[in-house]
N, C-alpha and C positions, 0 to 999 in steps of 0.2 A: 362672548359678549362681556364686557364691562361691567363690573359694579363697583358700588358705590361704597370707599371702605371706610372716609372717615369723610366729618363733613355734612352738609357747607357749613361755612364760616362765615359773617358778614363780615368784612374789614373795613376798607373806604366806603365813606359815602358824603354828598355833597349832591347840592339841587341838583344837578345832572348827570352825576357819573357813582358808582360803587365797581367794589371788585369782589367776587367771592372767592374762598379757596376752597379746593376739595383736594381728594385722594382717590383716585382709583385703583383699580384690582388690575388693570392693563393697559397699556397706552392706547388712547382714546381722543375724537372733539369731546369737549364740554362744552356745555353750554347752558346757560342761563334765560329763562323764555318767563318775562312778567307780563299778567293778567292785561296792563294797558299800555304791551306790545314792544315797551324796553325790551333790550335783549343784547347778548354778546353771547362769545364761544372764543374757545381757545383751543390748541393742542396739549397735551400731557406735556411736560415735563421727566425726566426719570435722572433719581437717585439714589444708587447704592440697592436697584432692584424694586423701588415705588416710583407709582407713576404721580403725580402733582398739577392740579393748575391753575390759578389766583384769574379768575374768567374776568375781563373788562365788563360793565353792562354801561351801554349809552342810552340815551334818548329819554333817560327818566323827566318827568316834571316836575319842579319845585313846587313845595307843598301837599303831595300827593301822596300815598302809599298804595303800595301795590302786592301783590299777592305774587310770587315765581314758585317755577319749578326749574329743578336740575333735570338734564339729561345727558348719557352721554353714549355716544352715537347715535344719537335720535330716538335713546331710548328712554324713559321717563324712569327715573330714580330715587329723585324725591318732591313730595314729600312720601313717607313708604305707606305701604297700602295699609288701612287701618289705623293711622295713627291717632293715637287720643287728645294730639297737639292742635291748637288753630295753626292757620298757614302761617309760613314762615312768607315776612314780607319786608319789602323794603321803604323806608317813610326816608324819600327825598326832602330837607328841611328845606324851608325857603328864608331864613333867620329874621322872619319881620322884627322890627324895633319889638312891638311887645309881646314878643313870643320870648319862651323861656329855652333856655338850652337845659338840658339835665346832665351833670356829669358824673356817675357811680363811679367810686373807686376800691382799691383794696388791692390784696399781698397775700402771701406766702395760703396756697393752696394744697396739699394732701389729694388725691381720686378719693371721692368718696363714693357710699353706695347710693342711689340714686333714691329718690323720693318716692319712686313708685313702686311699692315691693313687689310687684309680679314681674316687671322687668328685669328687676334686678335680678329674682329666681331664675329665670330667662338666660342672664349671663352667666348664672352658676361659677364655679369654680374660676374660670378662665380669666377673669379680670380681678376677683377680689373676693373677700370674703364676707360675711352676713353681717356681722359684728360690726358699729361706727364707736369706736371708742373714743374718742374727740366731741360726738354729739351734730346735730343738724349741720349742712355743709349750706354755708349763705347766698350762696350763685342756687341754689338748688329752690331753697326757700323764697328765693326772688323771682324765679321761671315759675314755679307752683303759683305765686300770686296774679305774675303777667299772665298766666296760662288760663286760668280761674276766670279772669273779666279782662279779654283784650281791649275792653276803650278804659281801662286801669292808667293812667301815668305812668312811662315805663322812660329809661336811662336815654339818651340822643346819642350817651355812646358810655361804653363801660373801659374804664380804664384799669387793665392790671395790671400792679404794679411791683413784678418779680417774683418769683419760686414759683410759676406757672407747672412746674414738675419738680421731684425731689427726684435727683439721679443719685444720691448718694445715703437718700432714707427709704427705700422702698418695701412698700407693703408685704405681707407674708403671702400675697396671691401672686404677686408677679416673681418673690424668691420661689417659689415651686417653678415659676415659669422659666428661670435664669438657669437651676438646678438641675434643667432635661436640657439646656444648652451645653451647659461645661459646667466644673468640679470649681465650687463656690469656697472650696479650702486655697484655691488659687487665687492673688489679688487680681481684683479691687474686690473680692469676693459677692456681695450682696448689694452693692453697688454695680449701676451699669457701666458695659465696658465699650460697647461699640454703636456705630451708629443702627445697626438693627433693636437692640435693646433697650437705647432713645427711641426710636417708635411706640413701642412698646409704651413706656410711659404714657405718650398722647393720646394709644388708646384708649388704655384704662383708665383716661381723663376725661379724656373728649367724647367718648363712648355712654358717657353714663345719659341718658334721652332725656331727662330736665337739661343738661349742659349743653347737650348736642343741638334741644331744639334752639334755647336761650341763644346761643352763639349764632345761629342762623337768621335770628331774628334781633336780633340787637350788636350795630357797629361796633368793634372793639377794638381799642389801641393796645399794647404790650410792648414791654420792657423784661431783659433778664435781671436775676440777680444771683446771688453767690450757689443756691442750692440747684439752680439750674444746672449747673455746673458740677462742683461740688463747696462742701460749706468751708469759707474763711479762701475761695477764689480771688488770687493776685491780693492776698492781706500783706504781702511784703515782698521784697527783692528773695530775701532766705526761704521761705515760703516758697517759690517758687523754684529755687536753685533745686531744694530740696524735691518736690513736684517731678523735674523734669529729669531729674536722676534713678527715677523708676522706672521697672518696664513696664507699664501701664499707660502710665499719664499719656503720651504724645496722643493714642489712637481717643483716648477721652477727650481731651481738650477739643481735639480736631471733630470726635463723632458729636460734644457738645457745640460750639457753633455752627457746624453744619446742619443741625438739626434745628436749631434756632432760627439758623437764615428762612430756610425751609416753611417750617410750623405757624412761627411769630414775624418775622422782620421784614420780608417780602409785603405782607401783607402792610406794615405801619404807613408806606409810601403814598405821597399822591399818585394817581395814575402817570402824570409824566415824568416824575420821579422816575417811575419803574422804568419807562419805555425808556429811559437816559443811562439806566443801570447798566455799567459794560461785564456785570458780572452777570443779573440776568440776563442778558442778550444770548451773551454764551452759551450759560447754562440750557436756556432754551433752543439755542441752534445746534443744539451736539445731541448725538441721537442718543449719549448716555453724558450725563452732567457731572457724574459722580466727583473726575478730576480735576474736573476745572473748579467744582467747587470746595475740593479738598487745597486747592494750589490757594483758593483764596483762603481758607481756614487757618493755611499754613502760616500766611502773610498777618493775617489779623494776630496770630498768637504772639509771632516773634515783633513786629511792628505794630504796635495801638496804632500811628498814626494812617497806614493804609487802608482802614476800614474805619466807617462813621456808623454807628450806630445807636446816636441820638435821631433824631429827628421833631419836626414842628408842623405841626394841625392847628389850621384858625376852624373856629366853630360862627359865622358871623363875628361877632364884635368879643368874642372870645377868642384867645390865642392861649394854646398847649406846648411849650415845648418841653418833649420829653427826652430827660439826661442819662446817658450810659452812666453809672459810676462804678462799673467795673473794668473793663475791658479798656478804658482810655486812660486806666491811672500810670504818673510817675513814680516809680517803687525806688528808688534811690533815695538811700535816710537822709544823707544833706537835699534833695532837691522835691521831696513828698508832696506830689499833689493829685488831687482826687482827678481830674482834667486835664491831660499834657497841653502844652499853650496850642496846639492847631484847634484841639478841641472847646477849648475856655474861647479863643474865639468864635468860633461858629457857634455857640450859645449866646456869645453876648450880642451877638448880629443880628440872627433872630430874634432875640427879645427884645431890642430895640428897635428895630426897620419898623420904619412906618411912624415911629411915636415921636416924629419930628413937625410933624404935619398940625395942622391947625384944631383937628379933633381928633389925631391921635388916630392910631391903628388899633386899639381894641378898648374896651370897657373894663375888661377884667385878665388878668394874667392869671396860668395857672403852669406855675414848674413840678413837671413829673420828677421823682428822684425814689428808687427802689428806698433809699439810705434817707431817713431823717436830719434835717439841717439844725434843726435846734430840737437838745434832748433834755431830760430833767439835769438839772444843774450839777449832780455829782458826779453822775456819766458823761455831761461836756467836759467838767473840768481832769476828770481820771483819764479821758481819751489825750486831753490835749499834754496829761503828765507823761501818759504812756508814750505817747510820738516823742519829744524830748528825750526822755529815759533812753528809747531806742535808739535814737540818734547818736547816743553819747556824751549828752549834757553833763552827765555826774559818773560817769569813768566805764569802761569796758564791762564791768562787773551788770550795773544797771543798766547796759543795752542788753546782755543775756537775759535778762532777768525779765525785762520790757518786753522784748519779744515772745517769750514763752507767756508771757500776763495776756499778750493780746489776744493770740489765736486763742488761750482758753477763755479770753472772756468776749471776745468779740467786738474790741476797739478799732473800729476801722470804720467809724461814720466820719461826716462831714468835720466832727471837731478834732479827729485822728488826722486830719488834712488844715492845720491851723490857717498856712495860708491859703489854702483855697474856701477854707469858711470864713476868710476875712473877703477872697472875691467874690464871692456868693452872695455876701451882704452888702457891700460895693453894689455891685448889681440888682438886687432888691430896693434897694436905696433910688437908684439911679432911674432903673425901671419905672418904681412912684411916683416919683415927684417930676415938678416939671406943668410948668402950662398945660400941658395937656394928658398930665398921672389918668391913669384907669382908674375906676373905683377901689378893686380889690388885687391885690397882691397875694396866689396860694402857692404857697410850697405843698405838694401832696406827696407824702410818704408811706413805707409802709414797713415790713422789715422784723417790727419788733414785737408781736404778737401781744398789743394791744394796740386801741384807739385812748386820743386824746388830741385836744386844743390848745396851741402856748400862742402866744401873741408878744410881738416884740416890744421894744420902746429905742428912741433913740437922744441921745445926749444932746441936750438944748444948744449946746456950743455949736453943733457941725449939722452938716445939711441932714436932711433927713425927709420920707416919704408921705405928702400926702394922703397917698392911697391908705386903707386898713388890709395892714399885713400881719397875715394868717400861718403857721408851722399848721395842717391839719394832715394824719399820723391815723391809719388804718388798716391792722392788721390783726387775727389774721383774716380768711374766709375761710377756711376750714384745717384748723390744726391747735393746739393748745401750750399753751405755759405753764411752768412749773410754781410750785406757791412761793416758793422762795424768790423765784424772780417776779412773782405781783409785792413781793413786802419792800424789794430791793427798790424797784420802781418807783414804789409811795415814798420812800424815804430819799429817795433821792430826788425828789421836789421840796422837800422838806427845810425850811431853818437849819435843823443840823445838819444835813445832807449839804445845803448852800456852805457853810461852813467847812467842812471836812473836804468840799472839793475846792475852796480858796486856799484850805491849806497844802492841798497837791501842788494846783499852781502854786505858790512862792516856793515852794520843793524843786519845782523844775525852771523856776523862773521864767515860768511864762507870763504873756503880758494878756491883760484882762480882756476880754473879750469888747468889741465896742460898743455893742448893744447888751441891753439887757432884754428878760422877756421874764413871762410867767405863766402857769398853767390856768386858764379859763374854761376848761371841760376835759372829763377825766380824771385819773384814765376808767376805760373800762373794758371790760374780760370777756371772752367768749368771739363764737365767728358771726364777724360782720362784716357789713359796708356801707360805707358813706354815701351821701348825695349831695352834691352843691347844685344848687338849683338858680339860676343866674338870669335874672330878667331886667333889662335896659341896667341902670346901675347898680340896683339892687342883688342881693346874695342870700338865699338861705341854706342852710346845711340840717341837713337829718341824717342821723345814724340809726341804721338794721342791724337790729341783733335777731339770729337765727336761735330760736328755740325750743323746748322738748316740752309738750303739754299733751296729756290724753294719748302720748304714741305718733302723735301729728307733728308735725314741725309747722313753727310759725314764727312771723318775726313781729317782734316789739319796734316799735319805729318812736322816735324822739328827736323834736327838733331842739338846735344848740344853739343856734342865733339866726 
């Protein structure tokens, strides 16, 4: 018989339809069975030895929520017997005008140990160890409150936004686990190497029962970013020449997106999306997927353009679209852009369709992007020296020099891509304004292990956005920064900081950015996450911070505007 190895997941959902994902122990139906009589099922899937299946559920009704259980071949497997959780359920929105949408966000997550210490005793050894040296994990601290008082205010859908796993910083529990595989003095050493390994990771993530139940009971979107992978992923053409001249790399790259598609991406789609997919089709019609989805891994690494992995969710009068900024970049130092052009179209299609119309297709725009679009002013203006430098603006000497700056320091956001953060603001611009602008304009990032608020302005001369647009910047949910990089940070908001990065640019002769902006919250330290709470025009934003009081974890909650 079948059990239940990881899972469920809530992914889609909309007045009518959700998808869950799971993992089974053998291929198996699944199936989904709610309290007022929704229901779907599906067959497994199998890759690389697991079995997978992202279950369709129809027949839900708008407005409703419902209580389910998994089963699979008929057999009932969650919720599991005794659990200290309320039922996991599913709340079909019906988007009335003044209902609110709630959007959680946040970045770069660490497995942590789970909130409830007898469980986690429980796990013993096998997934981690006793010790949180980072401090309260904020997804954990947020299922402990949901869990506390289910009729609490809880997210309409949680957005996370990259390092969903570290393949290339892993824990001292899973190096014991990598250690009875193979000889960790051999590369990638401590670092995972194949797609079994990548599992691995999602256990000891998705394993921990605050996460596991939190995820079953609250929709979630996802986006990779570089750690998924591994850290400074596609920072350059060299970078990568470098990468792929290892004996290593090829089976990482391939076991990281496969496990991606897998875990995260399957799940971001609408349901017709999926049923349109000719890579799921496959996958699901071959009695082992593994190849077919390694052929497409293959394709996605050497070609950005044959695989998409942005995608766009309307929430009612809310619209999400969320941006690869890694996997779609062009790495050529004359032609550097975060977006190769098939990709920068099909974001800018979706953020405009529909807002041509008399009332406009949404109220509020919200662009997902792992990478911050506007950073503190000495970091924008260093990144955009750094790209120049590299390029070859100031002679062979200073493009060695550029490139080794970057990877150590991690120049490769939006302003490391000059003109794709000039189309980025192009299209914010664009987006806003107009007869029928949204109210609010969010850029949601995460990335740089803190949170804060910069708000832009734009030059009285040239068009510019009705809408109030927002850079809102939340990271991490559980993992930490060094002190030296919170002093770097403050100062580089700072007058002198503005100064010493004008004086880059004229160094590289860069041309000034077209907008200006400035910090209106933050930054601030420790793991959190946001909430934009969005009703008819109106926006409010609070940040959770996860914290250590009496041995308990609890979150400090504050609203920013």
């Amino acid at each position: 018989m079948a059990r239940l190895r990881l899972g469920p997941v809530l992914r889609y959902v909309d007045g009518e339809a959700a998808t869950v994902w799971v993992e089974a122990s053998g291929p198996c139906v699944a199936e989904v069975r709610c309290a007022d009589g929704a229901k779907g099922s599906t067959h497994t899937f199998q890759i690389d030895g697991h079995h997978y299946a992202l279950v369709p559920v129809t027949g839900l009704t708008p407005g409703t929520e419902t209580a389910y259980e998994v089963t699979l071949d008929d057999a009932k497997v969650w919720p599991e017997p005794d659990s200290p959780f309320p039922a996991s359920t599913i709340r079909a929105p019906e988007y009335a005008a003044d209902e609110p949408v709630r959007v959680t966000f946040g970045s770069c997550r660490w497995a942590a140990p789970p909130a409830s210490g007898t469980s986690w005793r429980e796990r013993g050894r096998e997934l981690g160890g006793e010790h949180d040296p980072v401090g309260p994990d904020a997804l954990d601290t947020l299922a402990a409150r949901l869990a506390a008082d289910p009729t609490a205010e809880r997210p309409d859908v949680l957005l996370l936004l990259g390092d969903q796993v570290y393949a290339d910083e892993t824990s001292p529990a899973t190096q014991e686990w990598l250690a009875r595989r193979r000889d960790l003095t051999d590369a990638p050493g401590t670092q995972v190497a194949d797609y079994q390994e990548y599992t691995h990771l999602y256990y000891e993530s998705w394993l921990d029962p605050e996460i596991r139940w939190l995820l079953s009971t609250v929709p979630s979107c996802m986006i990779f970013d570089d750690h998924d992978v591994i850290d400074d992923w596609n920072t350059s053409a060299a970078w990568v020449r470098e990468m792929r001249a290892t004996p290593w790399w090829q089976e990482r790259i391939l076991s990281g997106l496969m496990s991606y598609w897998v875990h995260q991406h399957i799940g971001n789609l609408h349901p017709s999306e999926l049923a349109a997919d000719p890579v799921y089709a496959q996958v699901c019609a071959a009695p082992d997927g593994t190849d077919v989805l390694r052929e497409f891994a293959t394709r996605a690494d050497s070609d950005p353009t044959s695989a998409r992995w942005s995608y766009r969710r309307d929430f009612g009068r809310v619209r999400l679209v969320m941006v690869d900024t890694r996997a779609a970049r062009v790495l050529d130092e004359q032609n550097r852009a975060m977006l190769h052009p098939e990709a920068a179209r099909w974001v800018r299609e979706q953020t405009l369709e529909g807002q041509d119309s008399a009332t406009g297709a949404y109220d509020h725009l919200l662009i997902g992007s792992s990478l911050p679009w506007l950073l503190p002013h000495l970091i924008h203006h260093a990144e955009s020296w750094n790209a120049a430098m590299s390029r070859g603006e100031r002679g062979a000497r200073w493009a060695r020099f550029g490139e080794k700056l970057r990877r150590r320091a991690d120049l490769e956001h939006w302003a490391a891509f000059p003109t794709s953060f000039d189309t980025l603001t192009d299209l914010v611009t664009e987006a806003g304004g107009g007869p029928a602008a949204p109210a609010t304009v969010s850029v949601l990032g995460g990335d740089v292990h803190h949170a804060y608020v910069a708000e832009p302005s734009w030059p009285a001369s040239g068009p510019a956005p009705t809408a109030r647009v927002l850079q809102l910047t939340c990271s991490p949910v559980h993992n930490s920064i060094p002190g030296y990089m919170k002093v770097g940070f403050r100062f580089g908001w700072s007058r002198a900081g503005r100064s010493i990065g004008r004086g880059l640019a004229r160094h590289a002769r860069a041309a000034a950015p077209r907008i200006k902006w400035r910090k209106t919250g933050g930054p601030w330290y420790g793991n959190q996450l946001m909430t934009l709470t969005l009703r008819g025009r109106s926006a409010n934003l609070t940040l959770d911070q996860a914290d250590q009081q009496g041995g308990l974890a609890r979150t400090d909650r504050r609203t920013i505007t």
